[in-house]
N, C-alpha and C positions, 0 to 999 in steps of 0.2 A: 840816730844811727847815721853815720856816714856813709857815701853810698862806694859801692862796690868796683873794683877797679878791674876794668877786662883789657888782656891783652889786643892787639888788630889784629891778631890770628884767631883768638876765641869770639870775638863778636864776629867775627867771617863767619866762622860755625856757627853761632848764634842767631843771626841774619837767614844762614840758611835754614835753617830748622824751623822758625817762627816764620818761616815764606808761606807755608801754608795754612797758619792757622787764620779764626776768624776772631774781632776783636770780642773781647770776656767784657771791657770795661766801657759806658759808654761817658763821657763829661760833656752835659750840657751849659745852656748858658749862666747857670749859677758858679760854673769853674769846682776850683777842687775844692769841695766839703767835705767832715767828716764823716759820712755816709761813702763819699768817693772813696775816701782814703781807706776806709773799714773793708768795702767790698774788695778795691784791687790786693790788699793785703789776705785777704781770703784768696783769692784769683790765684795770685803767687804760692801762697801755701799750698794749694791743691795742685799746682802747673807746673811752677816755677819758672816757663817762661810764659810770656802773653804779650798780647797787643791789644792796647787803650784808643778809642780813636777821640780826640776832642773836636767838638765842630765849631771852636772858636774858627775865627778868620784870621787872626794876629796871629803870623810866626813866635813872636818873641814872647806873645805869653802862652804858647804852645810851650816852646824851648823852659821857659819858666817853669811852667809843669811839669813839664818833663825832670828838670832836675830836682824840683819839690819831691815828686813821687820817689825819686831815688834816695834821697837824702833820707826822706821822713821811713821809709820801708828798711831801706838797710839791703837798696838793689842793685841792680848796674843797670846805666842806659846802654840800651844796643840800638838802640836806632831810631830816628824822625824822621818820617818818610811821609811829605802830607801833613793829614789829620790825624795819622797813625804815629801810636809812641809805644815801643816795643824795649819791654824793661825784663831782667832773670835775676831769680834770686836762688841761690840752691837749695831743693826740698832739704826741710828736717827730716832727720833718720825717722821712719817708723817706730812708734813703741810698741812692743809685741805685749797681749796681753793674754797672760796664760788664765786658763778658766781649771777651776780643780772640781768642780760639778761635773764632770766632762766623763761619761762612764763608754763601755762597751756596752751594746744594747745594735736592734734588730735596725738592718740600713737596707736603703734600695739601689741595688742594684741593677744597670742596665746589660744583659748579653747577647751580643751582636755574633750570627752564624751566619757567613756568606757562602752562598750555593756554588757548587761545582760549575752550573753554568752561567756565563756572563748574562742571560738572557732574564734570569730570575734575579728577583730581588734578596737581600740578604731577612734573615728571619730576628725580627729584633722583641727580646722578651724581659721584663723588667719584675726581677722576684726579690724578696724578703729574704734578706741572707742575716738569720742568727749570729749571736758572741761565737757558737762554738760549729760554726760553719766556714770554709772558706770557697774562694771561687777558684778554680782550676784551669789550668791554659786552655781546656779544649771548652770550655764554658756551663761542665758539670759543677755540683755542688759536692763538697766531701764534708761528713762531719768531723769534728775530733774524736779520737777515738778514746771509748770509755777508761778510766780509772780502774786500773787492773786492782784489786781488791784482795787480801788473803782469805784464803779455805775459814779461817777460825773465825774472821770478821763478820764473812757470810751466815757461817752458822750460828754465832751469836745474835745476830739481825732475826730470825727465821724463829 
């Protein structure tokens, strides 16, 4: 994959956002492995941006690196600063994965009641709220209300 081409206006954003982070990828003295290449590729997928730090001492097989990782990733170089090489790739969309096992059934509920006075603590109570129950603004519980039934139904039941 070839690597990614960022505007000097996007790698400014880029630079600045990756200022904080701490490096995900470490390359020692065996250089880039397949092991390396596997994890920063993990790194990016979960990140999409990061910083690699290598403790080689040679600029130029830094630099070399630096554009290996981009080339072979399919990332943009944003920057070599040091022993630090800070690469972005943009996350894959999410796949959303619908579950059809997935029913209505009893959940817990946390309801939080804050006291009149600032002095007291708020009363916090965590109940079993049934399918045919719901929770209410004031933090009561309402059920549904029953299936109105005909007179003839009834008395056929009976």
């Amino acid at each position: 994959m070839p690597a990614l081409k960022l505007t000097p206006a996007d790698r400014k954003d880029k630079r600045g956002e990756a200022h904080h982070l701490d490096p995900v990828v470490l390359i020692g003295a065996d250089g880039l492995t397949a092991a390396v290449l596997k994890e920063t590729d993990a790194a990016l997928k979960a990140h999409g941006l990061i910083k690699v730090r290598m403790f080689s001492d040679d600029r130029d097989e830094r630099e070399a690196a630096l554009a290996k990782l981009a080339d072979e990733l399919g990332a943009a170089p944003v920057q070599h600063i040091g022993k630090l090489l800070v690469l972005w790739r943009p996350l894959p969309p999410k796949e959303k994965v619908e579950r059809e096992d997935r029913m209505a059934g009893p959940r817990t509920v946390k309801i939080v009641k804050f006291s009149k006075s600032p002095s007291h603590r708020p009363q916090v109570k965590k109940i079993k709220v049934f399918g045919n129950q719901r929770v209410t603004a004031g933090g009561s519980i309402k059920r549904a209300k029953a299936r109105t039934t005909s007179v003839k139904k009834k008395a056929q039941a009976d």
